[in-house]
C-alpha positions as a Markdown table, in Angstrom:
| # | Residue | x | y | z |
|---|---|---|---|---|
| 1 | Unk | 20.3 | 40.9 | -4.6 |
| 2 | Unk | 20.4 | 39.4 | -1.1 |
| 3 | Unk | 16.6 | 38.6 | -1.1 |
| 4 | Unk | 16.4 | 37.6 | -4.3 |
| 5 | Unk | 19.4 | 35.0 | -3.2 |
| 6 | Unk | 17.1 | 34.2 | 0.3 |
| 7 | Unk | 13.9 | 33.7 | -2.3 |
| 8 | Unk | 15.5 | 31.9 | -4.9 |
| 9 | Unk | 17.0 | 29.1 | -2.2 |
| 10 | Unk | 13.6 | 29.0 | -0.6 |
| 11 | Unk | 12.3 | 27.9 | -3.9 |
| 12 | Unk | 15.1 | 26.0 | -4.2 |
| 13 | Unk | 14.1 | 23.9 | -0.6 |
| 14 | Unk | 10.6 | 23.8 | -1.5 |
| 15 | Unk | 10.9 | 21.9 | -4.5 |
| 16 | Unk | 13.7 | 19.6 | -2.9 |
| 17 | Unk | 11.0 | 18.9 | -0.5 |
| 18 | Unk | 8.1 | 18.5 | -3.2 |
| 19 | Unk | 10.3 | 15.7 | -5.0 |
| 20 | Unk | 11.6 | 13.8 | -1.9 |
| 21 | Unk | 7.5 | 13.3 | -1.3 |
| 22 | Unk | 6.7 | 12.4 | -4.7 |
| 23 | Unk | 9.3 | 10.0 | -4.4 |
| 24 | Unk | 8.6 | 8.7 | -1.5 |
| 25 | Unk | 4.8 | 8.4 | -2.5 |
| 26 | Unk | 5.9 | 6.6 | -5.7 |
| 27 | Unk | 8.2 | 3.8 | -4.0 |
| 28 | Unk | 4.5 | 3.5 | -2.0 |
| 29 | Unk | 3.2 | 3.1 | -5.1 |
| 30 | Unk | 5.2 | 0.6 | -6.3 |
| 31 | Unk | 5.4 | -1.8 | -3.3 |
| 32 | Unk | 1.5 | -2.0 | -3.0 |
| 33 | Unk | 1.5 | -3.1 | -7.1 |
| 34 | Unk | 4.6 | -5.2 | -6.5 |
| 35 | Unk | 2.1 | -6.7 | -3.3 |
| 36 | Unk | -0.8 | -7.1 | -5.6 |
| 37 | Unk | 0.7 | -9.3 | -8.4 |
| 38 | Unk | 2.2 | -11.9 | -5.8 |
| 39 | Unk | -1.0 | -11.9 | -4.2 |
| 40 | Unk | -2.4 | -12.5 | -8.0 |
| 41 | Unk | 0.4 | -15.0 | -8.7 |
| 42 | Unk | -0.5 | -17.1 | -5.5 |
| 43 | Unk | -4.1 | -17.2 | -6.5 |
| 44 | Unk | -5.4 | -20.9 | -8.2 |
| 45 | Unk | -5.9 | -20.9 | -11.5 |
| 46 | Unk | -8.9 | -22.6 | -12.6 |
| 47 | Unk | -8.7 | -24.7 | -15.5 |
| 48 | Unk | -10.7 | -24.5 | -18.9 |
| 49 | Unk | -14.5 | -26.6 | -18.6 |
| 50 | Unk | -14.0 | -29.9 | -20.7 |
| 51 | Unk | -15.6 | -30.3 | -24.2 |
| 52 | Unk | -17.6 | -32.8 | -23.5 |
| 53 | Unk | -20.2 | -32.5 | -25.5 |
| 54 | Unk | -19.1 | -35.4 | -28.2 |
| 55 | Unk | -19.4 | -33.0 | -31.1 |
| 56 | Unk | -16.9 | -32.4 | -33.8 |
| 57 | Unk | -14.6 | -29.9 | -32.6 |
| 58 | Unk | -15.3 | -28.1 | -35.7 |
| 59 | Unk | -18.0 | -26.5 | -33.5 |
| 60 | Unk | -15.4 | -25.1 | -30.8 |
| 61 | Unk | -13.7 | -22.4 | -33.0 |
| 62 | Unk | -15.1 | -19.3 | -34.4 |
| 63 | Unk | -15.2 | -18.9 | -38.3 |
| 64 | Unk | -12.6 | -16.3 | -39.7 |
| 65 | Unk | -14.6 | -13.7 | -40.5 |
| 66 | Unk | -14.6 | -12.5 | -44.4 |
């Protein structure tokens, strides 16, 4: 019963230790995603070319199809 106790709470550590990495490795994670979308937000946007081709605008949208 003893080593069964002994196995069981070495188990027991293991996992302990197995989720305190994961968990560590996912706040990791997170911080170099949180990173990337400020770095995205700060980035320019660039703006839509003009329609300046004097046309009807008809000719800027795609027809529905049927």
């Amino acid at each position: 019963m003893s080593a069964q106790i002994a196995k069981l709470t070495t188990a027991l550590a293991e996992s302990e230790r197995r989720r305190v990495a994961e968990q560590e490795n996912m706040i990791e994670t997170v911080q170099q995603i949180k990173e990337q979308v400020m770095n995205l937000a700060r980035r320019p946007t660039t703006s839509t070319p003009d329609d300046t081709d004097n046309e009807s605008d008809d000719d800027d949208y795609v027809d529905p199809t049927p």
